[in-house]
C-alpha positions in Angstrom: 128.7 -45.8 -53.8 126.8 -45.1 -50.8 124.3 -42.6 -50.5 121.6 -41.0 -47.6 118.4 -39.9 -48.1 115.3 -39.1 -46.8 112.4 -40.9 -47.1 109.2 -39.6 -48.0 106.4 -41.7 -46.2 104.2 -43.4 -48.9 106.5 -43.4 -51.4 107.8 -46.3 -53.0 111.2 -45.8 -51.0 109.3 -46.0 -48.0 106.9 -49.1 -49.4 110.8 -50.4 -49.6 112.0 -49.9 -46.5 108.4 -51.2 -44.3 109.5 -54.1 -46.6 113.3 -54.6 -44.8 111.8 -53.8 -41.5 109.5 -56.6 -41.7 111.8 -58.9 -43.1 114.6 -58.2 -40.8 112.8 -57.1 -37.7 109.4 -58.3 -37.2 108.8 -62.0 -39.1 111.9 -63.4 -36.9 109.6 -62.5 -34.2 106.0 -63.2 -35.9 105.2 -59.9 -36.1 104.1 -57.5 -38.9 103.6 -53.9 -39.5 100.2 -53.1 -39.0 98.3 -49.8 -41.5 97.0 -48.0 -38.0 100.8 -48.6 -37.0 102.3 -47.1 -40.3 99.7 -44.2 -40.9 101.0 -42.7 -37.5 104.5 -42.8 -38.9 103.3 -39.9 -41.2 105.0 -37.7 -38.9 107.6 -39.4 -38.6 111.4 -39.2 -40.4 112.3 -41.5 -42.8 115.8 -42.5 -43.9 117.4 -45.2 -45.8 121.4 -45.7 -47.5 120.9 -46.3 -51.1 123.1 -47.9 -53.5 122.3 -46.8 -56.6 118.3 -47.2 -56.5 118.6 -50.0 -54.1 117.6 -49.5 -50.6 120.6 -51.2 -47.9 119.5 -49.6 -45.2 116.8 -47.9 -43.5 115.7 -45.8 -40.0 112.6 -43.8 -38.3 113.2 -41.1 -36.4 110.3 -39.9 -33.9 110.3 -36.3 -32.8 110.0 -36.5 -29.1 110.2 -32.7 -28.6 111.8 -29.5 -31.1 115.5 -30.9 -29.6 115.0 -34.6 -28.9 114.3 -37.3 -31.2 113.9 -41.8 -30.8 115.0 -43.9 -33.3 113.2 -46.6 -34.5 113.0 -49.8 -36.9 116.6 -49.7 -38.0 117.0 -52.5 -40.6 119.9 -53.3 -42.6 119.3 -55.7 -45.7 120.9 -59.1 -44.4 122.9 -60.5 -47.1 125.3 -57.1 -46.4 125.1 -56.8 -42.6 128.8 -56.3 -41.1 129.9 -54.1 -44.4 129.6 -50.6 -42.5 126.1 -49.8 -43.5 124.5 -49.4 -40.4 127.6 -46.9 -39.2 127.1 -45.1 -42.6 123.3 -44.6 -41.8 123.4 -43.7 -38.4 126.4 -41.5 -38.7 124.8 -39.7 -41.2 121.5 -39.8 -39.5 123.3 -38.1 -36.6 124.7 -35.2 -39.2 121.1 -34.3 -40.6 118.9 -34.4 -37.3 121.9 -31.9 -36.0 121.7 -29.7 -38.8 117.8 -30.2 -38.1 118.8 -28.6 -35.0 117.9 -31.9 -32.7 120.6 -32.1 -30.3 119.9 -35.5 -28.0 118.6 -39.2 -29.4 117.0 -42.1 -27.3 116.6 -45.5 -28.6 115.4 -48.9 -27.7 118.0 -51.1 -28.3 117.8 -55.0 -28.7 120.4 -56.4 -25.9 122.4 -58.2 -28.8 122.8 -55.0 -31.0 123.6 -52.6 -27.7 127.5 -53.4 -28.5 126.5 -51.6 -32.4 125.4 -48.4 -30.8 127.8 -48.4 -27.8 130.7 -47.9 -30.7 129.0 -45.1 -31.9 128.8 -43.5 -28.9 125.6 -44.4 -27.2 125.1 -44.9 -23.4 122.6 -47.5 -21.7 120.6 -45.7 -19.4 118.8 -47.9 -16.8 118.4 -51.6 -16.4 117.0 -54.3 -19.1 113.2 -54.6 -20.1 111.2 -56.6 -22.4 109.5 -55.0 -25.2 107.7 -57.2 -28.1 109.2 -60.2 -26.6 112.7 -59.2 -26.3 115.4 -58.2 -24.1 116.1 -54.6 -24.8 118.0 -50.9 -23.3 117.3 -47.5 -23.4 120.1 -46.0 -24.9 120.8 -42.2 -25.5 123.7 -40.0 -26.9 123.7 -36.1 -27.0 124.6 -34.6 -30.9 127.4 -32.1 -31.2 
């Protein structure tokens, strides 16, 4: 069974999940996670979808102001991509920041996994730009 949690940063959870993010988000594009980049993510929100003690999936959230977060780095482990997972997380990512009392979320979203958060209930705001390389939106969705 599936099962969210936070993160804490700089635990081995977390060692996990910069793990899955570089796997599945920045080697495809010959990037890495840099330490100055990770030890600002100290005040950041962590999240991942465990099964059992294995990590499936994983998010950042970035406090943008007391009411308004942006996700980041969502990775899903590959070999289970299409099962649900990455509803599962952000659904229930949407249910904590609420209760958290953040009520509107912005993302950068890459062009080919726009359709992902469109189901969910995201809107594109503005036009296409390029960001490490890639085609990507601004996407937002206001919690309730």
């Amino acid at each position: 069974m599936l099962q969210f949690r936070e993160i804490a940063h700089s635990s081995d959870d977390y060692r996990h999940a910069c793990r899955l993010r570089q796997e599945v988000l920045r080697a495809p594009l010959g990037l890495s996670l840099d330490e100055e980049e990770l030890a600002l993510e100290a005040n950041q929100l962590h999240f991942g979808l465990f099964e059992g003690d294995e990590l499936q999936a994983c998010v950042v959230a970035k406090p943008i102001s007391p009411s308004e977060v942006k996700l980041r780095q969502m990775a899903v482990v590959r070999h289970t991509q299409g099962r649900g997972h990455g509803r599962k997380l952000i659904e229930s990512l949407e249910r904590e920041l609420f209760q958290r009392g953040y009520r509107n979320v912005r993302l950068h979203a890459r062009v080919p996994a726009a359709g992902f958060y469109r189901k969910l209930g995201y809107r594109q705001v503005g036009q296409e730009f390029e960001e490490v390389g890639i085609a990507h939106v601004l996407m937002q969705k206001s919690l309730r």
